[in-house]
TORDO-125846 format. One record per residue (C-alpha): residue in three letters; x, y, z. Coordinates in steps of 0.05 Angstrom, whole numbers, plus 5000, padded with zeros to 4 digits. Layout:
! residues N
ALAXYZ ...
This chain:
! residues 435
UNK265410824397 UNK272210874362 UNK270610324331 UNK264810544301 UNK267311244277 UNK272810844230 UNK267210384209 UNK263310844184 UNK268111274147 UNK270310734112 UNK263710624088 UNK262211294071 UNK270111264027 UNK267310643995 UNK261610963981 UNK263811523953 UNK268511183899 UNK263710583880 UNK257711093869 UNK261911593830 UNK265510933791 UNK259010733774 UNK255911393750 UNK261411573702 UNK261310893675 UNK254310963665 UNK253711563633 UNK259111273578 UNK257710593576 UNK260810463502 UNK267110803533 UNK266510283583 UNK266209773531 UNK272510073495 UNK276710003563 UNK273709213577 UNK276009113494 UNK283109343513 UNK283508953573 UNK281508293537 UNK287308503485 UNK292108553534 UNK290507873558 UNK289507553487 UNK282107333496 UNK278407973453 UNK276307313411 UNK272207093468 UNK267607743481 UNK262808053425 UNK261108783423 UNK254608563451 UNK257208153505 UNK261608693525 UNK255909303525 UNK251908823565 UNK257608753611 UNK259209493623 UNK251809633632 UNK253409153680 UNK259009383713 UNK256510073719 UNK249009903749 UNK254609373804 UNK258409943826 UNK253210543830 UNK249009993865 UNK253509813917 UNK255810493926 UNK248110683942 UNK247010103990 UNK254210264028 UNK251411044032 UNK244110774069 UNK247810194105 UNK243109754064 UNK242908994069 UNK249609094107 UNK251608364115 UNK250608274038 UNK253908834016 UNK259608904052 UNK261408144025 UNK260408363950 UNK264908933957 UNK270108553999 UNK269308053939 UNK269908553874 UNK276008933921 UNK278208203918 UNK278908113844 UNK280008783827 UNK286308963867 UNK290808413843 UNK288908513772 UNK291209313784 UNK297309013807 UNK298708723742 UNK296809263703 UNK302209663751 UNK307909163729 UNK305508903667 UNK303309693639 UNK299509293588 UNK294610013583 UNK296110633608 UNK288810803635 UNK285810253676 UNK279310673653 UNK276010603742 UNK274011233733 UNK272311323653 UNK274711923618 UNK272412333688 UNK279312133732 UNK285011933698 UNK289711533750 UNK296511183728 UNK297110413728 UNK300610513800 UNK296811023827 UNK289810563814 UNK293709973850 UNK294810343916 UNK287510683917 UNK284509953906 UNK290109753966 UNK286110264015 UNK280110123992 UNK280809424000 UNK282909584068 UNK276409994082 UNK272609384056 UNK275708884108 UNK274209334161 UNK267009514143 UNK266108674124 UNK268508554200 UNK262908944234 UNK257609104184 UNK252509144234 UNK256609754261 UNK254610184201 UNK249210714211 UNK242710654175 UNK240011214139 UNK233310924117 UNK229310274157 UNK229509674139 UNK222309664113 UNK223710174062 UNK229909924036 UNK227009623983 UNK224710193949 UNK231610483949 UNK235009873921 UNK229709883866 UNK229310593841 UNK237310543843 UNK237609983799 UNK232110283754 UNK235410943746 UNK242510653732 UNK240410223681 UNK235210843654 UNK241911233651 UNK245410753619 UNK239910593561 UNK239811413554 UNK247111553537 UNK247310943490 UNK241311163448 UNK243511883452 UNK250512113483 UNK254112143552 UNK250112743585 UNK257312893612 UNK261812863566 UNK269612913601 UNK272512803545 UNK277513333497 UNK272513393440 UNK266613653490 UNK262014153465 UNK266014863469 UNK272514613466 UNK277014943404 UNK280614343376 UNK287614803351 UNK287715043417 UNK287214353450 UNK293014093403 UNK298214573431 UNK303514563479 UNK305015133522 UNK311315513515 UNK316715143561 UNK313014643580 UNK316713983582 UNK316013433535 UNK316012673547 UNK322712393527 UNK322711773500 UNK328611203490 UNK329410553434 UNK333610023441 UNK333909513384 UNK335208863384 UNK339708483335 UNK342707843326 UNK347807603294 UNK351506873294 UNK345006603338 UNK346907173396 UNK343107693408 UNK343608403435 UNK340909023451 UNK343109733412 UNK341710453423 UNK341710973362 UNK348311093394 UNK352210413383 UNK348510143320 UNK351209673298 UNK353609523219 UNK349709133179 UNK353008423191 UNK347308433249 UNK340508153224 UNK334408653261 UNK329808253306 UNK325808813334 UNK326409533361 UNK322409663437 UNK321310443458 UNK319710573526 UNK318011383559 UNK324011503606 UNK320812143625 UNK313612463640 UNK311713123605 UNK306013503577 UNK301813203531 UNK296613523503 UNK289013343512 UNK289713303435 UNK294912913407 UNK293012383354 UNK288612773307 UNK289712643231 UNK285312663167 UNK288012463104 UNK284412383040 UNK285711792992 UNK291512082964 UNK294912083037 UNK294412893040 UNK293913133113 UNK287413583118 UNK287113723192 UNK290414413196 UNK286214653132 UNK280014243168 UNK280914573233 UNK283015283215 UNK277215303164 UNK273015953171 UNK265515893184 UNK261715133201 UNK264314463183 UNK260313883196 UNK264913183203 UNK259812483201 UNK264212093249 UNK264311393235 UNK269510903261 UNK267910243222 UNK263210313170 UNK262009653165 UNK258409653225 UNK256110313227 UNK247110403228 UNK245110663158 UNK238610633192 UNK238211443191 UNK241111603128 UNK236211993094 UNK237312523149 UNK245812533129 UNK244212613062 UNK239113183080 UNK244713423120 UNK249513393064 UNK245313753021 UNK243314243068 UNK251414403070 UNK252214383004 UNK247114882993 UNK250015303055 UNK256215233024 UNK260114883087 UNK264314383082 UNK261713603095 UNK266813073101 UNK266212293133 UNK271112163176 UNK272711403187 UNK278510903200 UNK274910323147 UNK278410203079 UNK276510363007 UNK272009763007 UNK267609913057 UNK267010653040 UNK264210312978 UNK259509923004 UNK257610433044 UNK256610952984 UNK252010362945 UNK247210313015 UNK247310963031 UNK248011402965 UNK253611813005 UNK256912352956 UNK261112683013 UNK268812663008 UNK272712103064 UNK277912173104 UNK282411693139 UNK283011833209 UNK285011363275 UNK279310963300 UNK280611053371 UNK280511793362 UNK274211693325 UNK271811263386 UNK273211953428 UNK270512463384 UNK262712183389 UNK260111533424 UNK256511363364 UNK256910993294 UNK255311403260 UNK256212123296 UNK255212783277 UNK260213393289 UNK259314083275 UNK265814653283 UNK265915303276 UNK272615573259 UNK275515043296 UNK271114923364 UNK266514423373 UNK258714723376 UNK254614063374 UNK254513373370 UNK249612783357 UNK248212113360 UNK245211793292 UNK239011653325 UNK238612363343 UNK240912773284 UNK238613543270 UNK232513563229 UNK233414053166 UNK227714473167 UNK227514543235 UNK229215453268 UNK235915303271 UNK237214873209 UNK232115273160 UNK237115793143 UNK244715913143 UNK247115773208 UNK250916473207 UNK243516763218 UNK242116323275 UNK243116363357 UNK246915653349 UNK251115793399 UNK251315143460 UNK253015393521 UNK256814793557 UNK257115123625 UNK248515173617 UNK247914553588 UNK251514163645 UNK248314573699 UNK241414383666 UNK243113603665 UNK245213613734 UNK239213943750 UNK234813363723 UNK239312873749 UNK237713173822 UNK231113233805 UNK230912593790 UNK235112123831 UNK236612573885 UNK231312923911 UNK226612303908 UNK231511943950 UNK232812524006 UNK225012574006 UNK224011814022 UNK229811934073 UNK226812454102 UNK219912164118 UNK223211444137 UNK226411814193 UNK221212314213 UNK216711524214 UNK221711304254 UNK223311814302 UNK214911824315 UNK215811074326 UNK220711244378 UNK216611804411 UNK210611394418 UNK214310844446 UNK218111204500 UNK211711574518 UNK208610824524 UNK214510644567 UNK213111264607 UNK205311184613 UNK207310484639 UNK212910664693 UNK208311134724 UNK202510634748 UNK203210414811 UNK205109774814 UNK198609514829 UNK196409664761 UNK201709454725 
């Protein structure tokens, strides 16, 4: 019995963590994409993977996880299952490990934008879990059902189908949850400040010089005169402090002027077209920008593009497009954050963020609440409502269906088992004569 009990919640842990992995890497699977990108950096093989390839592979990923998870929850195919997740516990934990000593990224991105853990602190979760999975791949057949074996099927199937659903959502439009600092409601000045006493991360270079073939390591302190040749300076964070959930935002113009504070503290709507790389961006929808841009021009707000591509490409860009608006030069992995799209759409007011949109789902001018000056419209997005209503459908959706099917398995079964011990009973109480 005691074995069974630890069994059992170690399924339920593993679970838990594979099924939440897997939703919050589907619901931002180009984030996903991002973190595999860095990861293939840090090991010198981005060369190997296209963006395709690697969208494919954290559509992947995600539907794995969120799969498994689902199967551990129903004790489904439990032979089967328990192997795969002894196997990805397998590959994953020792390449934690290495991100632990190695620190090659600072987010092993197991739990997207959601969870953030530190290099160490992912290591010894995957340690446990691995643990859980030995256990649960030592006596699988010790793990409870939840639905019969006859209607496992279905479960396995609608899982897969609504993971990859998910997935093919968030990449056409956005993440329906978006955990990340630029969400709809947050104020972007506030987001960029750091509270009064709070500590800061301190931070410590050591340089390295050489001189007559010998080299050696300097602080600011003991630099040394300049009869040492400079190889390379290396700065490392000797101490944790607040950072805050807004830290690299920039926009300069071509002339390298810094816009963000008159960007930000700007009175009224600002709409920013968010576009990392223009030279891969869609100009499939670019009649509706330019309506856009006109429709701010006329409105008098502000319009700007926001990318991290050079002169050249905004160039080419302009000749495809007809673009008029202003650029900016801003970090592309910021841009990355700000929308999951290229290109995006922003809109502020006076400095918090009130919508956002994928290209292939821009605002329509014409439309109630782009006919007339936004001042004279309700456009106010409730996040609080809007998540609430998402995780409504979800449940609707997923959930429910799944309980339902439960629910009926088991009431099947239990019948089954009624009928049967009934049978057994009609049967034990012939004599034996009869039986």
């Amino acid at each position: 019995m005691g074995k069974t009990v630890v069994v059992n919640l170690c399924r339920l842990l593993l679970a838990a963590v594979f099924t939440f992995s897997g939703f919050v890497k589907a619901v931002d699977p180009m984030g996903t994409q991002y973190k595999l990108h860095d990861y293939l950096v840090a090991m010198h093989l981005d060369s190997l993977a296209t963006d395709t390839i690697l969208i494919v592979a954290a559509v992947g990923l995600a539907a794995l996880e969120f799969t498994l998870g689902i199967c551990l929850l129903f004790a489904i195919q439990r032979r089967l299952v328990t192997r795969i997740s002894l196997c990805l516990m397998a590959l994953m934990t020792p390449l934690t490990l290495w991100l632990a000593i190695a620190n090659p990224i600072s987010d092993c991105g197991c739990f997207g934008d959601a969870v953030h853990l530190s290099n160490w602190m992912t290591f010894w979760k995957n340690v446990v879990l691995s643990a859980c999975a030995v256990i649960v791949a030592l006596w699988p057949l010790r793990m409870m059902r939840l639905i019969s074996q006859t209607n496992q099927w279905i479960v396995v199937q609608y899982t897969i189908l609504f993971v990859f659903f998910l997935s093919g959502f968030c990449l056409y439009y956005l993440p329906v949850f978006d955990f990340r600092p630029y969400h709809i409601g947050a104020n972007i000045p506030e987001a960029m400040q750091v509270p009064e006493g709070a500590e800061l991360p301190a931070y410590a270079t050591t340089f390295v010089m050489e001189k007559d073939g010998h080299r050696q390591e300097f602080t600011l302190e003991d630099y040394p005169d300049s009869t040492w040749t400079f190889i390379e300076a290396r700065t490392v964070q000797t101490r944790q402090g607040y950072v805050p959930p807004i830290h690299d935002l920039s926009m300069e113009d071509d002339e390298g002027e810094d816009r963000t504070e008159e960007i930000l503290h700007a009175d009224g709507y600002t709409f920013l077209l968010i576009a990392p790389h223009l030279e891969t961006a869609s100009d499939r929808h670019f009649g509706d920008i330019e309506q856009l841009h006109e429709y701010a021009l006329t409105h008098h707000y502000p319009f700007y593009a926001l990318t991290a591509s050079g002169l050249e490409a905004r160039a080419d860009w302009s000749d495809r497009t007809g673009a008029e608006y202003p650029f900016l030069t801003t970090d592309e992995t910021t841009l990355k954050t700000m929308v999951r799209s290229n290109p995006g759409l922003m809109l502020l007011h006076n400095g918090t963020v009130v919508g956002k949109w994928s290209h292939n789902d821009l605002p329509v001018v014409g439309t109630e609440q782009f006919s007339d000056s936004l001042d004279r419209q309700p456009f106010v997005h409730h996040a609080a409502a809007s998540t609430l209503r998402k995780a409504t459908t979800i449940l609707l959706w997923y959930v429910v269906p799944l309980l339902l099917l439960t629910l009926a398995d088991r009431a099947w079964a239990w019948t089954k088992w009624v009928r049967r011990k009934k049978k057994k009973q009609q049967i034990d109480s012939q004599p034996a004569d009869q039986q």
